[in-house]
PyMOL Python script that loads the backbone (N, CA, C, O; Angstrom):
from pymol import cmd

cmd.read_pdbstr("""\
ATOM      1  N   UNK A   1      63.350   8.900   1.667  1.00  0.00           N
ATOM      2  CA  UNK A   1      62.696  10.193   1.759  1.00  0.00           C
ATOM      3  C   UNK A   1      61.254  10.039   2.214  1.00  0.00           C
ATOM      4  O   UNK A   1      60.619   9.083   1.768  1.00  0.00           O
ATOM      5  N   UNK A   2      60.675  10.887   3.059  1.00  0.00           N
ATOM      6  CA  UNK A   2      59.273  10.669   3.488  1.00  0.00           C
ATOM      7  C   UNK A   2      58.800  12.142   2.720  1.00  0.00           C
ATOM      8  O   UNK A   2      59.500  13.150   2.808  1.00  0.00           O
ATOM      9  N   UNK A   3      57.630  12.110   2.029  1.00  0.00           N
ATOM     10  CA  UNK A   3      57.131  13.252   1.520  1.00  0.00           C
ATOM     11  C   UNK A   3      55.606  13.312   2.826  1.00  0.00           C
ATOM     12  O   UNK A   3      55.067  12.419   3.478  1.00  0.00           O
ATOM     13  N   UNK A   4      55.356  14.817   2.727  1.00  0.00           N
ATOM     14  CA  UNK A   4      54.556  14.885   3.761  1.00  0.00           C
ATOM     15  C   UNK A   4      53.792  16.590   3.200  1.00  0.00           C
ATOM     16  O   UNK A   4      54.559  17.425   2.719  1.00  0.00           O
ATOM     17  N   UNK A   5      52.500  16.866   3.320  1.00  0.00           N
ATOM     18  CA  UNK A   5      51.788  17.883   3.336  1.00  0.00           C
ATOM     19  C   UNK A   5      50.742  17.960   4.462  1.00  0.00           C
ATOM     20  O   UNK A   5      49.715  17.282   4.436  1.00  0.00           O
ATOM     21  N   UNK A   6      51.055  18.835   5.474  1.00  0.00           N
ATOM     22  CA  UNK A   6      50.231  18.623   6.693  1.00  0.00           C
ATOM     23  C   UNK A   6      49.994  19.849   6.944  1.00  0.00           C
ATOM     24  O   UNK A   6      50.724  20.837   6.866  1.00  0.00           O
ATOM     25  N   UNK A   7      48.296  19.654   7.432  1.00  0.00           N
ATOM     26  CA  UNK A   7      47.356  21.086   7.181  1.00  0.00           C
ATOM     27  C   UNK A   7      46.917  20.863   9.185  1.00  0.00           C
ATOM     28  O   UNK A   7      46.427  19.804   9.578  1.00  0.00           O
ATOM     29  N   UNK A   8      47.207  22.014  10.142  1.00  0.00           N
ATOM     30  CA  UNK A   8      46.419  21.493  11.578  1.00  0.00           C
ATOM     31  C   UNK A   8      45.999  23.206  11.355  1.00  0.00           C
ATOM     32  O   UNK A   8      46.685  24.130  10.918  1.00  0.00           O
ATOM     33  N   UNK A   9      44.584  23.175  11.853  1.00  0.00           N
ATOM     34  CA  UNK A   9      43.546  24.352  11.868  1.00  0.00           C
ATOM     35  C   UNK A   9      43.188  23.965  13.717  1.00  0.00           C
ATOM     36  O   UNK A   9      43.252  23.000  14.478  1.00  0.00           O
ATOM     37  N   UNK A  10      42.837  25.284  13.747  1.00  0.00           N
ATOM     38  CA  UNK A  10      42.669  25.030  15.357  1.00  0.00           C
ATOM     39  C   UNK A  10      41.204  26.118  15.755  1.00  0.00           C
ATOM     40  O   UNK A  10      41.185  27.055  14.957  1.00  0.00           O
ATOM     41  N   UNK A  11      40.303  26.167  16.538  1.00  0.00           N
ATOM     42  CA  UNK A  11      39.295  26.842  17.008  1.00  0.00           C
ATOM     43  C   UNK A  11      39.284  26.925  18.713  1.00  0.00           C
ATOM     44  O   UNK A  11      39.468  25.959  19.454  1.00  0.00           O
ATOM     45  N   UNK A  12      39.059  28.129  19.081  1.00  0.00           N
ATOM     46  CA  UNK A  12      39.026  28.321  20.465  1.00  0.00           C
ATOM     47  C   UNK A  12      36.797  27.996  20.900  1.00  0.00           C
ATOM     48  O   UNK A  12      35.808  28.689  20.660  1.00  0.00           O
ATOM     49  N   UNK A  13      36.991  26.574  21.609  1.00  0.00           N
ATOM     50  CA  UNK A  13      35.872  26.220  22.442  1.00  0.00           C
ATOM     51  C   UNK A  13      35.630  26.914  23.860  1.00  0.00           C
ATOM     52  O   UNK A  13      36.443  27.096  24.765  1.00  0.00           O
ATOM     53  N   UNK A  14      34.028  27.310  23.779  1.00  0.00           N
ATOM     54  CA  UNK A  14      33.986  27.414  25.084  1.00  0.00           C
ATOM     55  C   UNK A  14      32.976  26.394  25.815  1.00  0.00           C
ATOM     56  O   UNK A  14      32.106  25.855  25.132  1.00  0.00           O
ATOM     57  N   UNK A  15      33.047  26.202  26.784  1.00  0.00           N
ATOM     58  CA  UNK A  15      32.372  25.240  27.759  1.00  0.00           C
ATOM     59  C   UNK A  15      31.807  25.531  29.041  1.00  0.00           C
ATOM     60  O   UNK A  15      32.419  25.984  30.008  1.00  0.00           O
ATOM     61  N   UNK A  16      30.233  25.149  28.956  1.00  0.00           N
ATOM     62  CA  UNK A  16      29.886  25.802  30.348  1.00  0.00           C
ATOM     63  C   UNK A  16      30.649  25.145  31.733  1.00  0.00           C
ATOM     64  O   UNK A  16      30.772  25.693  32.828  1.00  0.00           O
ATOM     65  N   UNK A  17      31.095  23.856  31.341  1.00  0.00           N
ATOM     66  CA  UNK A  17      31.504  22.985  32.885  1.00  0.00           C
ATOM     67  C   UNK A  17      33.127  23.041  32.652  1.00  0.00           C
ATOM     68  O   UNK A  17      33.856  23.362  33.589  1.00  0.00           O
ATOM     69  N   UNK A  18      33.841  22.603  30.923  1.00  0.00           N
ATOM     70  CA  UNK A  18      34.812  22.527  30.698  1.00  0.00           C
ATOM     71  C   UNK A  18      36.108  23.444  30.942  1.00  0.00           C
ATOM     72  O   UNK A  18      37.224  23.220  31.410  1.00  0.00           O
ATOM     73  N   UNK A  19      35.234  24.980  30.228  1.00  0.00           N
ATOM     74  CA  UNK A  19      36.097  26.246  30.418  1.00  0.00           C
ATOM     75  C   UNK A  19      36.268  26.451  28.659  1.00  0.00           C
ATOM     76  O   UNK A  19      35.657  25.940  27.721  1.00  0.00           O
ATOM     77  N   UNK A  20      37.191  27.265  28.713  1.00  0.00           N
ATOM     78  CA  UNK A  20      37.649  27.327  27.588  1.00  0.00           C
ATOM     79  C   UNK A  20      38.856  26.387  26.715  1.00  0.00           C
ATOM     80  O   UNK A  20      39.880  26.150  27.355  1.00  0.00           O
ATOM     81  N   UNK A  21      38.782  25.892  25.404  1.00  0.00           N
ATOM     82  CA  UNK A  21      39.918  24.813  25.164  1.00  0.00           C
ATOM     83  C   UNK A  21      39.920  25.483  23.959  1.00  0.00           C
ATOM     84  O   UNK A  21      39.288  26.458  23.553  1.00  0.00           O
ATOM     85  N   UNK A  22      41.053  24.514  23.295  1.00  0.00           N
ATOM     86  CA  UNK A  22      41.525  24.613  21.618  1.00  0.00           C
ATOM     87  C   UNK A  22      41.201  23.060  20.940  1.00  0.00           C
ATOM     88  O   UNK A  22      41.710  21.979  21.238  1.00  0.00           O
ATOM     89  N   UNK A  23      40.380  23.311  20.136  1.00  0.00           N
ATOM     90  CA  UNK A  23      39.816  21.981  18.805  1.00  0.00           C
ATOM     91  C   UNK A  23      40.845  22.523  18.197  1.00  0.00           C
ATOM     92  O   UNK A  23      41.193  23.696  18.057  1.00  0.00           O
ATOM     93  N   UNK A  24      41.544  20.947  17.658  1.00  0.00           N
ATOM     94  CA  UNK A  24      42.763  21.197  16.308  1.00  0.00           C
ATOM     95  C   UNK A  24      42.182  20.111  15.757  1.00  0.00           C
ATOM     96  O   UNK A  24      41.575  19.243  16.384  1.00  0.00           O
ATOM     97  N   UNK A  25      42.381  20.150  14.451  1.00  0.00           N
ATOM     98  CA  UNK A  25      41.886  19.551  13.051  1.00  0.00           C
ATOM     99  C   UNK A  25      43.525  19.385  12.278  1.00  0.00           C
ATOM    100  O   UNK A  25      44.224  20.277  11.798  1.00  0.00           O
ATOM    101  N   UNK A  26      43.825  17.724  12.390  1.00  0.00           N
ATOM    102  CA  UNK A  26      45.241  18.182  11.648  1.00  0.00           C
ATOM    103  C   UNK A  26      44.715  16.904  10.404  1.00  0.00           C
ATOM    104  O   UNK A  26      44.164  15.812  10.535  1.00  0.00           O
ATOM    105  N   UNK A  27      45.083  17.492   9.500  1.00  0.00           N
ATOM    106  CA  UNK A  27      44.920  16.756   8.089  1.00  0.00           C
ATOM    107  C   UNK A  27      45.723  16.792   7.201  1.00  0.00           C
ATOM    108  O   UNK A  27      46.286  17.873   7.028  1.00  0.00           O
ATOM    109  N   UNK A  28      46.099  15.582   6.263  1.00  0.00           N
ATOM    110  CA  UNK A  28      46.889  16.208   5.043  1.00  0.00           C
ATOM    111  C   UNK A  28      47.468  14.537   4.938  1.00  0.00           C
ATOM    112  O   UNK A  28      46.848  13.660   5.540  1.00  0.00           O
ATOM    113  N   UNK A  29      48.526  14.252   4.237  1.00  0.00           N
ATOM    114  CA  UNK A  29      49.431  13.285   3.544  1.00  0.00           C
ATOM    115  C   UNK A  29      50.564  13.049   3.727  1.00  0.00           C
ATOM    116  O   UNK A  29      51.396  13.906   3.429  1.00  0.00           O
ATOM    117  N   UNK A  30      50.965  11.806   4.278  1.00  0.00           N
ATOM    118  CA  UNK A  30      52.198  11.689   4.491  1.00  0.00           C
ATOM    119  C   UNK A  30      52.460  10.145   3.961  1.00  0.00           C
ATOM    120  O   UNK A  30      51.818   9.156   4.314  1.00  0.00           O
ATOM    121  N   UNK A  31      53.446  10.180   3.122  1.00  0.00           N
ATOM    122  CA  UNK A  31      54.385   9.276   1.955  1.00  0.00           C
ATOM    123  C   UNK A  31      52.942   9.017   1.004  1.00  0.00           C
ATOM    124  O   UNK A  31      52.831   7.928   0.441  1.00  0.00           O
ATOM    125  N   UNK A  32      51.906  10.001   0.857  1.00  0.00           N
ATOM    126  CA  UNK A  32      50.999   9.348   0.035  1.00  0.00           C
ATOM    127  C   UNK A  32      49.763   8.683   0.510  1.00  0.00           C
ATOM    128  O   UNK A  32      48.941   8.307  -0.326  1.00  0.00           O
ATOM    129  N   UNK A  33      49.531   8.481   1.923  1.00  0.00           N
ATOM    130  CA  UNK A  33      48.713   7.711   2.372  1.00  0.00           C
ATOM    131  C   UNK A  33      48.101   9.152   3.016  1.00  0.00           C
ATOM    132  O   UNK A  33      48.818   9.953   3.616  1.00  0.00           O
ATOM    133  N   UNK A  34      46.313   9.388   2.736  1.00  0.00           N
ATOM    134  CA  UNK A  34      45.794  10.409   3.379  1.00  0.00           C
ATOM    135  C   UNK A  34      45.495  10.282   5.091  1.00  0.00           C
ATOM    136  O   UNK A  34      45.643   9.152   5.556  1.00  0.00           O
ATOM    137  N   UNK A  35      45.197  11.078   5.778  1.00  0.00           N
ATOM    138  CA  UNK A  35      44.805  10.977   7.408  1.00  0.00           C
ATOM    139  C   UNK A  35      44.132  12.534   7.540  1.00  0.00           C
ATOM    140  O   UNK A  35      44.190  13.583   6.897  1.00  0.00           O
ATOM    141  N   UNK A  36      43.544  12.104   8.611  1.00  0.00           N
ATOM    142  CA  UNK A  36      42.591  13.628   9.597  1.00  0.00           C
ATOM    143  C   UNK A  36      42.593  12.801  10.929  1.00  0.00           C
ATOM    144  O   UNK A  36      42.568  11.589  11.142  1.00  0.00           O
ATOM    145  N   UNK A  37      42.626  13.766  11.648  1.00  0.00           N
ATOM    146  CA  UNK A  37      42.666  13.524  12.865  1.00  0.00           C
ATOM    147  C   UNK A  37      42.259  14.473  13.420  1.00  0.00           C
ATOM    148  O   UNK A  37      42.408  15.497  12.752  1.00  0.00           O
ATOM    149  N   UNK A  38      41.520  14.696  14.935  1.00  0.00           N
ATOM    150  CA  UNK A  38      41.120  15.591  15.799  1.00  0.00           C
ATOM    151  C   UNK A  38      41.704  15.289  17.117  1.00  0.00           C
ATOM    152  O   UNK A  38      41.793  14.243  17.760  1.00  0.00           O
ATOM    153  N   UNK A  39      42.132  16.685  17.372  1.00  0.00           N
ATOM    154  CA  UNK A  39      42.274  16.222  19.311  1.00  0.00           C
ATOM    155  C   UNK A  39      41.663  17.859  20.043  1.00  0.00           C
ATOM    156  O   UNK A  39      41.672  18.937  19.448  1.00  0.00           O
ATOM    157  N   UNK A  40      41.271  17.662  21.170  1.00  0.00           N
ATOM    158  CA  UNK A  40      41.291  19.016  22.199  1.00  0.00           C
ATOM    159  C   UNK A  40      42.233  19.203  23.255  1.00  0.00           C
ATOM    160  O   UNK A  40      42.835  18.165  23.530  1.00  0.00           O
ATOM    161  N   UNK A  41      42.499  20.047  23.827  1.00  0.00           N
ATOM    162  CA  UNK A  41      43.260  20.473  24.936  1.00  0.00           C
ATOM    163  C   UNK A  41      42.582  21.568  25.229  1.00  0.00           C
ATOM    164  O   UNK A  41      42.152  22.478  24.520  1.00  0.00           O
ATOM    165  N   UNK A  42      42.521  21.258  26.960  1.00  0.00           N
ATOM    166  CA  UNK A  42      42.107  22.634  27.724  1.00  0.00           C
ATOM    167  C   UNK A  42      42.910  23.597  27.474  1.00  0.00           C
ATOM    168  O   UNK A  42      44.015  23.506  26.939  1.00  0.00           O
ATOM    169  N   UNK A  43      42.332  24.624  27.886  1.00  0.00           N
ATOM    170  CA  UNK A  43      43.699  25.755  27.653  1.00  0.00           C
ATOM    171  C   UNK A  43      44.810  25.587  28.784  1.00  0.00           C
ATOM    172  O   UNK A  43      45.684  25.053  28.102  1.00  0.00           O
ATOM    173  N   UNK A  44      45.166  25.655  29.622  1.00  0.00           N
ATOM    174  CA  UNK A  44      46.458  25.146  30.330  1.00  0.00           C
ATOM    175  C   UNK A  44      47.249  24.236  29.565  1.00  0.00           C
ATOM    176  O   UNK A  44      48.466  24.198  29.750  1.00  0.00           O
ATOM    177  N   UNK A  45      46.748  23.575  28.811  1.00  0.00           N
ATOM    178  CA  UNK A  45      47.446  22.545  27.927  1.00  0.00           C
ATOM    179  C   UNK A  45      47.686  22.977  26.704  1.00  0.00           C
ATOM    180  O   UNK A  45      48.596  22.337  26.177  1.00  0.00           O
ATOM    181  N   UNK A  46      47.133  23.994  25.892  1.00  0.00           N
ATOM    182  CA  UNK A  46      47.163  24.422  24.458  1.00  0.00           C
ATOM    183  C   UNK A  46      48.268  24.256  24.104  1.00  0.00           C
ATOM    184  O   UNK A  46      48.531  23.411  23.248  1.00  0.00           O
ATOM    185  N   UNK A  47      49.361  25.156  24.774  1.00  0.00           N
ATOM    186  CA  UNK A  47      50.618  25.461  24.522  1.00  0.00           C
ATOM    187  C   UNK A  47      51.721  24.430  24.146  1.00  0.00           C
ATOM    188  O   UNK A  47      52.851  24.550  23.674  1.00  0.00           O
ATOM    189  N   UNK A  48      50.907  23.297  24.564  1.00  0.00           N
ATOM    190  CA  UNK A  48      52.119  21.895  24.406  1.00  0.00           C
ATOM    191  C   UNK A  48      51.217  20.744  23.089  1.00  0.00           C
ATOM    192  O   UNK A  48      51.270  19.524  23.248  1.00  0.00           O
ATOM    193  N   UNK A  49      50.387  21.416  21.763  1.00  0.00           N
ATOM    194  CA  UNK A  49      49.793  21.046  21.138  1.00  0.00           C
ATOM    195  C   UNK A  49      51.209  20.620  20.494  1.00  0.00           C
ATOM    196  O   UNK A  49      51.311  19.397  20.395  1.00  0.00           O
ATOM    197  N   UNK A  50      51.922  21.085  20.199  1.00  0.00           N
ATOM    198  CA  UNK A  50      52.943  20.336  19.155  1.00  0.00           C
ATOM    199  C   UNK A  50      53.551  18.633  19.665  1.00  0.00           C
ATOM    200  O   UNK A  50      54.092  17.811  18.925  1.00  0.00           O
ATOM    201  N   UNK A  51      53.326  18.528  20.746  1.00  0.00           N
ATOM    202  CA  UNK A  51      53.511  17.630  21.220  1.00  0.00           C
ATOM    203  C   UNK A  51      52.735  16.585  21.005  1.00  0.00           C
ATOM    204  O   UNK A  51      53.125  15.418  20.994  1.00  0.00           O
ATOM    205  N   UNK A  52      51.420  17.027  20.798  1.00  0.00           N
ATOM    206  CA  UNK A  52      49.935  15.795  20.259  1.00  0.00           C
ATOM    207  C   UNK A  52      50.240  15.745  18.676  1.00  0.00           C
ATOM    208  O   UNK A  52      50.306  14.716  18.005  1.00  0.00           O
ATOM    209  N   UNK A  53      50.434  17.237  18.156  1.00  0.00           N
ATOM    210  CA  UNK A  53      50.124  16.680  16.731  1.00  0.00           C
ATOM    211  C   UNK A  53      51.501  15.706  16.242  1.00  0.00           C
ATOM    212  O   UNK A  53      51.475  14.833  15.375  1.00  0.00           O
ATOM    213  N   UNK A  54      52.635  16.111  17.027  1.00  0.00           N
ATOM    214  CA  UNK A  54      53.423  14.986  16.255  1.00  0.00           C
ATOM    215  C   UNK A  54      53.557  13.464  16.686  1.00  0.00           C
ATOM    216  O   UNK A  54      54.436  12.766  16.181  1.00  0.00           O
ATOM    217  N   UNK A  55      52.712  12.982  17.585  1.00  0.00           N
ATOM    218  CA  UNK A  55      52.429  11.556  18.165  1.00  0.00           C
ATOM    219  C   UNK A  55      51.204  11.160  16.766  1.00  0.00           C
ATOM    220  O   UNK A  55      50.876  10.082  16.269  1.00  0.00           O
ATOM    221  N   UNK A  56      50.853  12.344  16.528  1.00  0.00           N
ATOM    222  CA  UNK A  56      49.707  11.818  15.258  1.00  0.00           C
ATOM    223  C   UNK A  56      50.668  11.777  14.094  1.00  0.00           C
ATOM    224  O   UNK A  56      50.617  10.674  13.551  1.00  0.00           O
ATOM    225  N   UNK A  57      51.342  12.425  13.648  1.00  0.00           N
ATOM    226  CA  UNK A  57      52.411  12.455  12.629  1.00  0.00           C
ATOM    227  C   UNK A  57      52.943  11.641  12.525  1.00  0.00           C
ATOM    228  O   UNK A  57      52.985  11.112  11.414  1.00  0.00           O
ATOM    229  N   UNK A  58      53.808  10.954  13.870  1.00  0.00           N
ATOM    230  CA  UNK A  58      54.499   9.747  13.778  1.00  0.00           C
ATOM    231  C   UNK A  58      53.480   8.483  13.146  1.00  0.00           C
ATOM    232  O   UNK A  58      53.647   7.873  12.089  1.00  0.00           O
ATOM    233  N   UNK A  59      52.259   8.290  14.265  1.00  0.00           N
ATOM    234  CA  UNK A  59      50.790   7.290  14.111  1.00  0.00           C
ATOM    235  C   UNK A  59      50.971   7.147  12.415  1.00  0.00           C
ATOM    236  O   UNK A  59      50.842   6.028  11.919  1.00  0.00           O
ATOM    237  N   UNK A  60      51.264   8.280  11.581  1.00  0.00           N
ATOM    238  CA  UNK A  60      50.368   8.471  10.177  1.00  0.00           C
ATOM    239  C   UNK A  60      51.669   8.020   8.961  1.00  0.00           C
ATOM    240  O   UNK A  60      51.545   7.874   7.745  1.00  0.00           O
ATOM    241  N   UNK A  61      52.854   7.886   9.791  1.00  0.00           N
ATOM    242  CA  UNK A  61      54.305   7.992   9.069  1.00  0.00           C
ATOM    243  C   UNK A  61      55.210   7.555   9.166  1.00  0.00           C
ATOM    244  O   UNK A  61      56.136   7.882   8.423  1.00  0.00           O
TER     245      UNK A  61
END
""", "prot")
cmd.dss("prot")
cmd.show_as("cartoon", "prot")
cmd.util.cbc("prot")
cmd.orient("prot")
């Protein structure tokens, strides 16, 4: 069994050169061992965030 409590918060950035993106903040516990992690994505990319946070999920588990 893997036990897991995972918290990802997200904020819309703006950027004078960048544009606009999404900061995600994913934090929390998995089998007991704590982690935080940060990543960004431009916005063209936002939409495929589930895809980053679970390469961090796996990284943490």
């Amino acid at each position: 069994d893997i036990s897991y409590d995972i918290h990802l918060r997200y904020n819309v950035e703006e950027d004078p050169k960048q544009g606009t993106s999404m900061h995600f903040t994913m934090q929390g516990e998995i089998n007991g061992k704590p982690f935080e992690e940060q990543f960004q994505l431009p916005r063209d990319l936002a939409f495929n965030f589930a895809h980053d946070a679970s390469r961090i999920a796996i990284r943490h588990g």
